[in-house]
C-alpha distance (Angstrom), angle and dihedral (degrees) to the residues before:
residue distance angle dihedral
X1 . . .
X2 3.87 . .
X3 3.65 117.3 .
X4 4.30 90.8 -120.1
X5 3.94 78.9 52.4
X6 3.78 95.3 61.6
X7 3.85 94.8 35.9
X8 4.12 82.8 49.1
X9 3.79 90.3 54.2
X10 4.00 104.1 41.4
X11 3.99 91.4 44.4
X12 3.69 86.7 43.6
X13 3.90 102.7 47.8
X14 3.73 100.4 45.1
X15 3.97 88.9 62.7
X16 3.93 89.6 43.2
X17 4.07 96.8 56.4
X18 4.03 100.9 81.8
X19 3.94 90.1 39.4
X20 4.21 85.0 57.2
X21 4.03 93.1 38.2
X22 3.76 79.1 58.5
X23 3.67 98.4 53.2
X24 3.29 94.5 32.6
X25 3.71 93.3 60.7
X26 3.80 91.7 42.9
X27 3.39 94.9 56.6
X28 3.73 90.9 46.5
X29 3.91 90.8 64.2
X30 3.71 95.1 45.9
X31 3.57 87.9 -107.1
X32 3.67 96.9 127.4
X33 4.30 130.4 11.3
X34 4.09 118.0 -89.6
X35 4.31 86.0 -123.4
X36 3.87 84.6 48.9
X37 3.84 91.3 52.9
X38 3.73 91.4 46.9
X39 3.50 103.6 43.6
X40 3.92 86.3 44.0
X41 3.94 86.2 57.5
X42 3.58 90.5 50.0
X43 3.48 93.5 55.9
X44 4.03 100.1 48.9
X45 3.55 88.0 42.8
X46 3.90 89.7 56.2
X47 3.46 99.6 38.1
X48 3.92 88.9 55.5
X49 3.41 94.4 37.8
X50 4.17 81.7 64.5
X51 3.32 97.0 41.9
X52 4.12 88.7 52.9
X53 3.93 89.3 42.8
X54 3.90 93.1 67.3
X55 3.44 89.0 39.1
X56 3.58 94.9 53.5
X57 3.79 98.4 46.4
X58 4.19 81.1 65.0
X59 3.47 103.3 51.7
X60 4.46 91.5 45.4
X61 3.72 74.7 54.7
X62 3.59 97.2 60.8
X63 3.76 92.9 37.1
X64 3.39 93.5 49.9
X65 4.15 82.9 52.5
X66 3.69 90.0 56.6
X67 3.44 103.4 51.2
X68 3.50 84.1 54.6
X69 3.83 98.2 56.1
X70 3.89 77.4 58.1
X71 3.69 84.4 72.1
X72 3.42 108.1 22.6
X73 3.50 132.8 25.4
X74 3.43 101.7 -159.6
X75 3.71 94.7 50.4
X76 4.53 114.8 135.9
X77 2.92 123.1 -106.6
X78 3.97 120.5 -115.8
X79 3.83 121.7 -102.0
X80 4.61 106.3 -120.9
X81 3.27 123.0 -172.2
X82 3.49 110.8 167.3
X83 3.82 106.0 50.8
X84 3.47 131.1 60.2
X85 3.87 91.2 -168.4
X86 3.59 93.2 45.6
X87 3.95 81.2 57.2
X88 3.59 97.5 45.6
X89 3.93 92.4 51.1
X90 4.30 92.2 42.6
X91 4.41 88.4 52.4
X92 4.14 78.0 44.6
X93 3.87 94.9 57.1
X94 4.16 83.7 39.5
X95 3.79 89.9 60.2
X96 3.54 86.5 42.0
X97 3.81 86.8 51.9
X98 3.44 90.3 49.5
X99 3.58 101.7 52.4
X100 4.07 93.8 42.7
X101 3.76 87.1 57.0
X102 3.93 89.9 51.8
X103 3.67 93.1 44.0
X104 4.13 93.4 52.4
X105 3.94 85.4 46.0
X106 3.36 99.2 57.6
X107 3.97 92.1 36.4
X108 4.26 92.0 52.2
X109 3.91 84.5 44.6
X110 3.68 94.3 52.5
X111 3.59 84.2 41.2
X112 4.15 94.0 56.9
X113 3.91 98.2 44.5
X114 3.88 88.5 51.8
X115 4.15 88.4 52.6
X116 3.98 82.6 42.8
X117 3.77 88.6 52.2
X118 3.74 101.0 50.3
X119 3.63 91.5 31.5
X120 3.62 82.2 68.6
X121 3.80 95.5 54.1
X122 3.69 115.3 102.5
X123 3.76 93.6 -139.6
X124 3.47 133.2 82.8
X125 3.83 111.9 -97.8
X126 4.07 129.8 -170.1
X127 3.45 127.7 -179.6
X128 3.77 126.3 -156.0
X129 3.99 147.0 -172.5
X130 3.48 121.9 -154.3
X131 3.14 104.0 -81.8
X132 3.85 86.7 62.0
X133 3.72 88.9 -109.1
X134 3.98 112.4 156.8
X135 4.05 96.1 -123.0
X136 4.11 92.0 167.6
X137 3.97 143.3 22.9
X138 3.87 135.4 -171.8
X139 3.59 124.9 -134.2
X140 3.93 92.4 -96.2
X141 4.02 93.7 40.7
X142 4.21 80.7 54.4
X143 3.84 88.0 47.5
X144 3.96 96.3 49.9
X145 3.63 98.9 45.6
X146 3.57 93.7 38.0
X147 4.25 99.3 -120.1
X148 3.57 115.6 -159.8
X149 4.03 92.9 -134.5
X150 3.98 96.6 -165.3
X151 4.12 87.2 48.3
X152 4.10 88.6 55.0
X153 3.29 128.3 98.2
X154 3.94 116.7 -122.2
X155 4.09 119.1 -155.9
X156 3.45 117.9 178.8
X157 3.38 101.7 -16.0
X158 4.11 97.1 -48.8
X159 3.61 118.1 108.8
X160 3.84 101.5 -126.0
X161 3.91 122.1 -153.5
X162 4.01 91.0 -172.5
X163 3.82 91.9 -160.2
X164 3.66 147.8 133.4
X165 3.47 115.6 -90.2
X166 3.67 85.5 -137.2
X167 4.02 95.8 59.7
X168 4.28 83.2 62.8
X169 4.13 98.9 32.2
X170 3.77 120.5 28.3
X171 4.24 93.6 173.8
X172 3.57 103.0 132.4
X173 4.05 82.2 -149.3
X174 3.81 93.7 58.7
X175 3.54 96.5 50.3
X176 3.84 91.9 41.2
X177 3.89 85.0 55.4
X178 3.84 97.7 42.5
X179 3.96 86.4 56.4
X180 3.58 94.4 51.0
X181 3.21 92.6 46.0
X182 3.55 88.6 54.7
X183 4.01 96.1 48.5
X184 3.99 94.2 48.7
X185 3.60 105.4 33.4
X186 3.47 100.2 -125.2
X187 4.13 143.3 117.0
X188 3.84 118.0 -98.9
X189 3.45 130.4 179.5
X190 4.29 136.1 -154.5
X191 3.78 146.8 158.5
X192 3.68 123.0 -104.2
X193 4.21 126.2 -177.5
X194 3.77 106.3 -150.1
X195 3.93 104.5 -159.9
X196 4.30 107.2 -160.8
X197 2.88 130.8 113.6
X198 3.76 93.8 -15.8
X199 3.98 119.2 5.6
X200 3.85 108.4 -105.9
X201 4.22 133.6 -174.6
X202 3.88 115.8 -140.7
X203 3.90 124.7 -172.9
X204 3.92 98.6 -151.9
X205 3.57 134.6 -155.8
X206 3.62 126.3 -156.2
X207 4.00 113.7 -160.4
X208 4.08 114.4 -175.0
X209 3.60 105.1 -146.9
X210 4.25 92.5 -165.7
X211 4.15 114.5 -128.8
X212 3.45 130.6 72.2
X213 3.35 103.8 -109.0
X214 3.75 130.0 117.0
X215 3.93 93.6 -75.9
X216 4.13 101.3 46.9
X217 4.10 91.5 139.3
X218 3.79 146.1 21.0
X219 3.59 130.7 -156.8
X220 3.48 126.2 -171.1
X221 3.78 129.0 -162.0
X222 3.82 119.0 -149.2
X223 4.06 114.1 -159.5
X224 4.05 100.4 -129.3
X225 4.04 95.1 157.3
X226 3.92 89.7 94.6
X227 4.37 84.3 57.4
X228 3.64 96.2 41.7
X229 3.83 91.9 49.0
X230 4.04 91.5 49.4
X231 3.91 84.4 55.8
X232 3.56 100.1 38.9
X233 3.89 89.2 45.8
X234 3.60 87.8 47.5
X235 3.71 96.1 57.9
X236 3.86 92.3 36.9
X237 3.88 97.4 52.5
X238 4.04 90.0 50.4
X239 3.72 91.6 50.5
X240 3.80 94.8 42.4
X241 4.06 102.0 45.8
X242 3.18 93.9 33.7
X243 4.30 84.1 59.8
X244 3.83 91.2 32.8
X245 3.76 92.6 44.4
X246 3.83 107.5 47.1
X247 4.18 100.8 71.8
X248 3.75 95.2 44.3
X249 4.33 85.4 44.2
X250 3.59 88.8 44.7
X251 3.65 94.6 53.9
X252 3.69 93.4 50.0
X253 3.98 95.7 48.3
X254 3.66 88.2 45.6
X255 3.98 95.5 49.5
X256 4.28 90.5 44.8
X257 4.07 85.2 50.5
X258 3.64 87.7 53.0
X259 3.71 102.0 46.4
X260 3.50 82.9 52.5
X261 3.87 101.9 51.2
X262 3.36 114.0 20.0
X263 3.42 110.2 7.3
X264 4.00 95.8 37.9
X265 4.08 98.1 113.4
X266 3.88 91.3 38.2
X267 3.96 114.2 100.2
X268 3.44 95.6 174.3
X269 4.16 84.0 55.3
X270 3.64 85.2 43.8
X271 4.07 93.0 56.1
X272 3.68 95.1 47.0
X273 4.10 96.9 40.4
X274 3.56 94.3 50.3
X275 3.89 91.2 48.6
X276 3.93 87.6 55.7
X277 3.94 92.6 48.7
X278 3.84 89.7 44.7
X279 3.82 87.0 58.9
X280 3.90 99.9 38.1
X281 3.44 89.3 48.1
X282 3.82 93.8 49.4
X283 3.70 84.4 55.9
X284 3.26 95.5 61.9
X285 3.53 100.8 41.5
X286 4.22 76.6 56.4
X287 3.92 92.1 52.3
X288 3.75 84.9 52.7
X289 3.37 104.2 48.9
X290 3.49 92.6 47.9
X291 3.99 97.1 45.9
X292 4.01 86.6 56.1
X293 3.75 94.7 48.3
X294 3.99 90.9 43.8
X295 4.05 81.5 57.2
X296 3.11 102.4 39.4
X297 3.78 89.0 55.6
X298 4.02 99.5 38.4
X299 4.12 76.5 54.2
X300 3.65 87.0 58.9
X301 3.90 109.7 36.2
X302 3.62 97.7 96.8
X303 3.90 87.3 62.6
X304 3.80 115.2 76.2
X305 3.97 118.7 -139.0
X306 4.07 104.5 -128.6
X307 3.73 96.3 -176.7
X308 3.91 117.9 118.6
X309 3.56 113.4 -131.3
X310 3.91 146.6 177.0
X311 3.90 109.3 -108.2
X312 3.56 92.8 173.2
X313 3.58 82.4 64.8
X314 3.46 113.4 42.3
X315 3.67 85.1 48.9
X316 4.15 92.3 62.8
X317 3.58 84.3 35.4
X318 3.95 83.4 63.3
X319 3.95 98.5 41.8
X320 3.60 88.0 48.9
X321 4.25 93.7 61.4
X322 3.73 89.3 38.3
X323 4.03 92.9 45.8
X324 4.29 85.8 95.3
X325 3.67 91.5 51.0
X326 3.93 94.4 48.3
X327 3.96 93.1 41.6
X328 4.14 85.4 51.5
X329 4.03 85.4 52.1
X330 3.57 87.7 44.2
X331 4.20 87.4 -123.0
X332 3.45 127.0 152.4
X333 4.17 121.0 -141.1
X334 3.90 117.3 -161.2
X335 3.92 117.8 -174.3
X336 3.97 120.4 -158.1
X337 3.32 106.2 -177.7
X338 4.30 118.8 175.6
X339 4.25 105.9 -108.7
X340 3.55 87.0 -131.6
X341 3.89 104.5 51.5
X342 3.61 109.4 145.0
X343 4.31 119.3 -145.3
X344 3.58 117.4 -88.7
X345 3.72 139.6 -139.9
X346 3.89 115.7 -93.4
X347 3.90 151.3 70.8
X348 3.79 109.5 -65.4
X349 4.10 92.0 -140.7
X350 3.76 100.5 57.8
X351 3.65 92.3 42.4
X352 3.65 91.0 48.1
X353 4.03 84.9 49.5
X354 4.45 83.9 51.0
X355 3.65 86.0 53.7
X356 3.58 93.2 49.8
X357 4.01 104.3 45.9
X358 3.97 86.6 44.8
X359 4.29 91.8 49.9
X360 4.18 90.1 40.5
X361 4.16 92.6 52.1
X362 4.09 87.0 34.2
X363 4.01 86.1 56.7
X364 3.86 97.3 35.2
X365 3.70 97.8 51.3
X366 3.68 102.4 21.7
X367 3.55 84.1 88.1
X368 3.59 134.6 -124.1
X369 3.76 121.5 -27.0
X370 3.56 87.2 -17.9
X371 4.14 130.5 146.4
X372 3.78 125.8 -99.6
X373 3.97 113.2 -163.1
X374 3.82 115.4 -155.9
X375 3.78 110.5 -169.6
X376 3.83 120.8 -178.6
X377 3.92 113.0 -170.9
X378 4.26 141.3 143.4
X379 4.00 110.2 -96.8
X380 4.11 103.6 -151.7
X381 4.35 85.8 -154.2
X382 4.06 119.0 43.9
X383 3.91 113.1 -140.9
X384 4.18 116.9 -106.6
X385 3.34 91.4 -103.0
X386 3.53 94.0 61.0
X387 4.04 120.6 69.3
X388 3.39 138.0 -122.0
X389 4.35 125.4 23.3
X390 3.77 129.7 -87.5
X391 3.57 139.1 64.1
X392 4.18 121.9 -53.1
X393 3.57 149.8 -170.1
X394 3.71 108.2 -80.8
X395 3.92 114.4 -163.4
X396 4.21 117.8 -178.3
X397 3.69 127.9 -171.8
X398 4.08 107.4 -165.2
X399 3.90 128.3 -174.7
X400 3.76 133.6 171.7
X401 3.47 95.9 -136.8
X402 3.88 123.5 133.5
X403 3.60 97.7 -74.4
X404 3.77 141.9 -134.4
X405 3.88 129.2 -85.5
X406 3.55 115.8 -113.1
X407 3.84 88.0 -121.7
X408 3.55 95.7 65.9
X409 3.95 101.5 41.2
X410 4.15 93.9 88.0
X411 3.77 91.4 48.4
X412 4.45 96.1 49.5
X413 3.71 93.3 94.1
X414 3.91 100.8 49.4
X415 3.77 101.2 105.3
X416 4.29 114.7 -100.3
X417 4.37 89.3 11.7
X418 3.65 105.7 136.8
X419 3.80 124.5 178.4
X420 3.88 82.3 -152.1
X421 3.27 114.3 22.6
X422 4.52 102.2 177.7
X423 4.10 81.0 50.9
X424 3.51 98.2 39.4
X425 4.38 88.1 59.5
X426 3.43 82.1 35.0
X427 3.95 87.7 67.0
X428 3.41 92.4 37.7
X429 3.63 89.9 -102.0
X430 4.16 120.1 168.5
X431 3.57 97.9 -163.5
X432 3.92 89.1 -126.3
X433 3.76 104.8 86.9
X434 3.14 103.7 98.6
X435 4.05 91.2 36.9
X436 3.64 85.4 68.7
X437 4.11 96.8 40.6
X438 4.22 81.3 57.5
X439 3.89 96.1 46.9
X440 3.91 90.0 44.5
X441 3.83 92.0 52.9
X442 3.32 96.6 43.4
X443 4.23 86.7 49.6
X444 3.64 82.1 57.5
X445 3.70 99.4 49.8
X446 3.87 91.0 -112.9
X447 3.79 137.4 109.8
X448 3.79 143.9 -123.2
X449 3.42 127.7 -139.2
X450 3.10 137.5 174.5
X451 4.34 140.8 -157.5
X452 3.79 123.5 -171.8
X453 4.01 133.6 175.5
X454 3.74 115.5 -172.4
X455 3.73 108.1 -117.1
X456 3.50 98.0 17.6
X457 3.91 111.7 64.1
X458 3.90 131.9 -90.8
X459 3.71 131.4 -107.7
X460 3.82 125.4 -129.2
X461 4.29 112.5 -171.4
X462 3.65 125.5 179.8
X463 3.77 116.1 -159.5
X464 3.66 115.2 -157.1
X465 3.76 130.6 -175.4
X466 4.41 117.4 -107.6
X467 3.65 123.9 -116.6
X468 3.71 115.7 -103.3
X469 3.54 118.2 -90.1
X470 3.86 92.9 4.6
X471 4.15 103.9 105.6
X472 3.61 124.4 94.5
């Protein structure tokens, strides 16, 4: 039995009943025949069963028309004809319509300006469920953990990242504080070091919102690398000039106490004293200038450059100043660089100061009227150390100098480590040249690396991230 069948039969049967009472009762006291009765039945019974058939095609219209809405809101409506109450309740489930639609409006707007609101914070932002499910970002949050934006899901106008918190932060501490937080209800804060691509310190602050509803908690992550730096570099740059600085300060004090004791009448004294001083001081004017640009840049290195610029010609830029210096050494620079090299990503001064520290050590230990090769090409694969996928700019300073020993290529870039340190002053050498190469690549989102063979030269190669849109 169909299902219009037995909605025919109950809607037509309940009308039917006092119309057979009647006849029943009539034909009881012989007032009409039994046939008459029945056929009499029969008839009212079909008669309403007709009425309720045209009827009932109009209201499995508008049923029909609501499960629809279930699926789509924008579904039409049927056209009835036969029932006025099958019409009322269809312009019903229109206002409903109606109403729904303005509802989920004003809910996905609402939805939008809060992502444009705390889009526009500069922190980080998460925010969780219970399950510590990440069911919305910011802009920065996106940024930090790298978010693929067209792979997330958006729901009502939030862009959803509808992970575990533990695929983002692994800190035992954080999640240890986000379930307490949880269980009593209340805010906590902690400290979390984030190592890729560049190692960062966040204070973060863990808000339960109460509910279980797609917003139950919100953490916040405060950037505090920039602080700890200043204090670290603080410490640091009193403990390192103060090493750095005492023989060359020494030297000086002892030289000006001697011209003005033992030494004061003696010009020839004089003449060779004051050369000393000129040079020790110079030194330290050196050590200086290179502890305030190592700070300045270790201050910076959380901040990527996003400029596009010309390698090819900072690099020849470079050459060009040092040119005098190589010509007194009686070294000879050749550049190679690719005719197709496209503009990389950084700041045109510190790369220009890379260039520089590689070309000065490749001339000063790259022995005597030796060659230095500059080569300037695309790598298709980036090194590990390096982050990100793709091609990149490869840049490679070569001598054939006497080379370094394996042992002491992992420690070149820690700042004052010299592999000799009486030749390295010698050279005029501040044992933070390569420091600052390593600070400024890794500012840049690049890598150094570096290959050396005793007795046949060393290697220095700086790999720098392309300019979008500018391979092939």
């Amino acid at each position: 039995m169909s299902p219009t069948f037995r909605r025919l039969t109950a809607w037509a049967i309940g009308p039917c009943l006092p119309a057979w009472v009647v006849l029943l009762a009539l034909a009881l006291f012989h007032r009409i025949a039994w046939n008459d009765a029945l056929i009499g039945s029969a008839l009212v019974f079909v008669v309403l069963a007709a009425f309720t058939l045209k009827r009932l095609k109009d209201f499995d219209g508008v049923i029909g028309y609501a499960e629809a809405l279930l699926v789509n809101p924008e579904a039409p409506p049927p056209e009835l004809q036969n029932s006025a109450t099958a019409a009322r309740l269809q312009r019903a489930l229109l206002a409903l319509r109606e109403l729904w639609s303005e509802r989920r409006d004003q809910a996905e707007g609402l939805a939008r300006s809060r992502q444009y609101i705390i889009d526009a914070l500069p922190d980080p932002l998460l925010l969780l469920d219970r399950r510590r499910r990440v069911r919305g970002t910011n802009a920065a949050a996106r940024e930090l953990f790298a978010f693929d934006l067209q792979a997330a899901v958006t729901q009502g106008g939030r862009i959803v990242a509808d992970r575990d918190l533990t695929s983002l932060i692994r800190d035992p501490k954080i999640l240890e504080a986000v379930d307490a937080s949880f269980a009593t209800m209340t805010t906590a804060s902690a400290q979390v070091t984030l190592p890729a691509p560049v190692e960062r310190t966040f204070r973060v602050l863990i808000v339960p919102l109460g509910g279980d509803g797609d917003t139950a908690m919100i953490i916040s992550l405060t950037d505090q690398t920039e602080m700890i730096k200043v204090e670290r570099m603080r410490a640091d740059f009193v403990a390192n000039a103060s090493h750095e600085l005492r023989t060359p300060l020494a030297a000086v004090l002892g030289f000006i106490e001697t011209l003005r004791g033992p030494a004061k009448d003696d010009p020839a004294a004089h003449v060779e004293f004051l050369e000393i001083m000129f040079k020790q001081a110079s030194r330290m004017a050196r050590l200086i200038d290179d502890l305030l640009s190592l700070s300045r840049i270790e201050l910076r290195e959380h901040t990527r450059p996003a400029e596009p610029v010309d390698v090819a010609l900072i690099m020849r830029a470079t050459v060009e100043l040092l040119q005098q210096e190589a010509a007194r050494r009686g070294n000879h620079v050749v550049i190679t660089a690719s005719p197709d090299l496209p503009r990389g990503l950084g700041d045109a001064g510190e790369l220009g100061q890379v260039f520089s520290n590689l070309l000065a050590n490749a001339l000063k230990y790259g022995g005597e009227k030796g060659r230095v090769e500059v080569s300037l090409d695309i790598a298709p694969e980036r090194p590990p150390s390096m982050p990100g996928r793709g091609p990149c700019l490869k840049v490679a300073v070569r001598d054939y100098g006497e080379g370094i020993a394996r042992e002491h290529i992992p420690r070149l870039t820690e700042r004052f480590y010299r592999v000799d340190n009486a030749r390295s002053r010698a050279l005029g050498g501040t044992g933070l040249g390569l420091a600052i190469v390593k600070h400024i690549a890794l500012r840049h989102r690049g890598a150094l690396t570096i290959e050396s063979t005793e007795g046949q030269g060393s290697t220095f190669t700086i790999w720098l991230p392309i300019a979008a849109g500018r391979v092939g």
